[in-house]
C-alpha positions in Angstrom: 0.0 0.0 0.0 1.3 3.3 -1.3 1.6 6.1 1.4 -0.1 9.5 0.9 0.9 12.2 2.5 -1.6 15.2 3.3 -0.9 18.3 4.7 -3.7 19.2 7.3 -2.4 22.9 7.2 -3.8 23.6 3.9 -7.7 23.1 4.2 -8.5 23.1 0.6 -7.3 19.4 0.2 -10.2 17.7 -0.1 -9.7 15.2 -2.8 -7.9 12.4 -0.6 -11.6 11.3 0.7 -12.6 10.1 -3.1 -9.7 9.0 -3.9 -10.5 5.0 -5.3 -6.4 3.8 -5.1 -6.2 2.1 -1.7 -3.6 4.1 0.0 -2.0 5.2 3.3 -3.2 8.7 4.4 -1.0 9.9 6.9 -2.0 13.4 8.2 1.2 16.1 8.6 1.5 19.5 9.9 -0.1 21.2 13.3 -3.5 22.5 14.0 -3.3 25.1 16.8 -6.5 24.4 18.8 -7.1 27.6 20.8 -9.8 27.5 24.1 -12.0 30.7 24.0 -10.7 33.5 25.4 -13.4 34.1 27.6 -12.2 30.9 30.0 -8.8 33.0 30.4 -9.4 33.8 33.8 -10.9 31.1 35.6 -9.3 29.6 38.5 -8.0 26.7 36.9 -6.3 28.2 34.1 -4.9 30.2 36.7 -3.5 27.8 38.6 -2.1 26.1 35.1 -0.6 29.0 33.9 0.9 30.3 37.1 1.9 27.1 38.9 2.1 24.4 36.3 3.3 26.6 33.9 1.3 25.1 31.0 -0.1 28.4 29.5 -3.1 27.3 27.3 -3.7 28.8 23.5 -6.7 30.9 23.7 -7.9 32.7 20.1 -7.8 36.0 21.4 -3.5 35.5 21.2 -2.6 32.5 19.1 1.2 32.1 18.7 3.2 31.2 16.2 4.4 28.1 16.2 7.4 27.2 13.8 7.5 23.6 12.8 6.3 20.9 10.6 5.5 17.7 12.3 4.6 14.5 10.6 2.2 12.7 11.7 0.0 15.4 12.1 0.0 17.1 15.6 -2.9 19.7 17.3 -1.3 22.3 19.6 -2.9 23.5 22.8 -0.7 24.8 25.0 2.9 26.6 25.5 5.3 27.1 28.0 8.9 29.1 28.1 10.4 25.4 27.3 8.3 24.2 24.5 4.7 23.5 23.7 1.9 20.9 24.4 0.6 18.8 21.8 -1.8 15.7 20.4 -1.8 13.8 17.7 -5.3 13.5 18.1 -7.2 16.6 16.6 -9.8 16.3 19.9 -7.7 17.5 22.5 -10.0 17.3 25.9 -10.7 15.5 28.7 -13.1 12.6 27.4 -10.9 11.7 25.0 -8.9 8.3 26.4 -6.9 8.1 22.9 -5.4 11.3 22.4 -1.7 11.1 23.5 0.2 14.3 24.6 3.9 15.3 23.6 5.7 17.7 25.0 8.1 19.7 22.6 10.9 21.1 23.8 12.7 24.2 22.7 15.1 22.2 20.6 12.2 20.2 18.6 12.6 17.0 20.4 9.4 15.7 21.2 8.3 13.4 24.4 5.4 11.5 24.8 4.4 12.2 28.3 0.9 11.2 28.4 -1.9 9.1 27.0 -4.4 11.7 27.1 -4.9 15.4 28.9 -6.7 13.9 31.4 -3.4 11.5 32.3 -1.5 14.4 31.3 -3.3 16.4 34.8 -3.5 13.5 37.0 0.5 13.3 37.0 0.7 17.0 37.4 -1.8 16.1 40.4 -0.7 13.2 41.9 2.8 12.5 40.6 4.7 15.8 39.4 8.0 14.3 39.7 7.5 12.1 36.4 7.2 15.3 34.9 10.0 17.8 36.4 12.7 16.9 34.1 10.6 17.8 31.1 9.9 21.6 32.5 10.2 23.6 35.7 6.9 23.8 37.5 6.1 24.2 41.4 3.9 21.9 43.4 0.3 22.6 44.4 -0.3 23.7 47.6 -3.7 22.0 49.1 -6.3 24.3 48.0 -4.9 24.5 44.7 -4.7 20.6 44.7 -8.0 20.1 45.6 -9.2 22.9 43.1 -8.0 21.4 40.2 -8.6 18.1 41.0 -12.0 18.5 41.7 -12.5 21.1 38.5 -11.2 18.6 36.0 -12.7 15.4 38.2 -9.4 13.8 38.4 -9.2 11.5 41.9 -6.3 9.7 43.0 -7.2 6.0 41.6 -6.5 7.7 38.3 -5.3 4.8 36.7 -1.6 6.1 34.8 -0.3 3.8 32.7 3.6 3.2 31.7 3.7 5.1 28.1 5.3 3.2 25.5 7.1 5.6 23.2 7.8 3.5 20.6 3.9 3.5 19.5 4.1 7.2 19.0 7.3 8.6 16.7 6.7 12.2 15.8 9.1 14.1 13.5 9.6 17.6 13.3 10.5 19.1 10.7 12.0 23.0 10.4 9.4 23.9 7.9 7.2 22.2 5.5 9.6 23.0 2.7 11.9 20.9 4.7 10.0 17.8 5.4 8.9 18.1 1.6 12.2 17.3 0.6 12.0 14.1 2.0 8.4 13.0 1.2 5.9 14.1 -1.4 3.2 16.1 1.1 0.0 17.0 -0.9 
């Protein structure tokens, strides 16, 4: 089976769904998936921002973020180390398969969750599996309790080991660079 590859970046490729040749889509490129701005100031982004340093996108100030990932990757959130991001285009916290990278200033990616909601029970319950990634300070016991209870994360969250070889992500300068490597449609 032949392997397509199509740039989700550029929304006018439609054709790939009527395409008859069986064939390999593989989605490339980000989607920045912004939270409306008008949940800026809640307590909980608060407390992410300012504590867990993980400073949500929100569409009144979208970034610009310079890279070209393949497989396709949805961006949600930045820090002063790197940025947050799925490669499952429905980044929330119902979703179980929508594992979370975190991308460091260097363009190394690391799978560091199986889903946002894994992603805050370790900042909850077990912060020190994610300290080496980026610098964040603990909860105090209100805040604990806060966002725990917000996001209805308990303790018997269930975490499971991640296995980074299921998820490779490459990242790519640009997309002229990754074209230069594989035809991207």
């Amino acid at each position: 089976m032949k392997e397509r590859y199509i740039n989700i970046e550029n929304n006018s490729n439609t054709t790939f769904f009527f395409d008859t040749n069986p064939k390999k889509n593989i989605f490339c490129g980000k989607l920045i998936i912004p939270s409306p701005a008008n949940e800026k100031d809640s307590p909980v982004h608060h407390i992410l921002k300012n504590k867990l340093h993980i400073h949500f996108i929100f569409d009144d100030d979208i970034p610009e973020i310079n890279f070209f990932p393949i497989p396709s990757l949805a961006v949600f959130a930045t820090n002063n180390k790197g940025i947050f991001a799925s490669s499952n285009l429905d980044v929330d916290l119902n979703e179980k398969n929508a594992p979370i990278f975190f991308i460091d200033l260097n363009r190394k990616s690391f799978l560091i969750a199986m889903n946002l909601r894994e992603l805050f029970a370790k900042l909850i319950y077990h912060p020190e599996e994610l300290k080496e990634r980026w610098d964040f300070s603990l909860l105090d016991q209100t805040e604990y309790h806060l966002l725990a209870s917000a996001l209805g994360i308990d303790n018997n969250f269930s975490i499971k080991k991640n296995n980074p070889d299921l998820f490779q992500v490459t990242l790519y300068e640009s997309l002229e660079d990754a074209s230069t490597l594989y035809k991207i449609e």
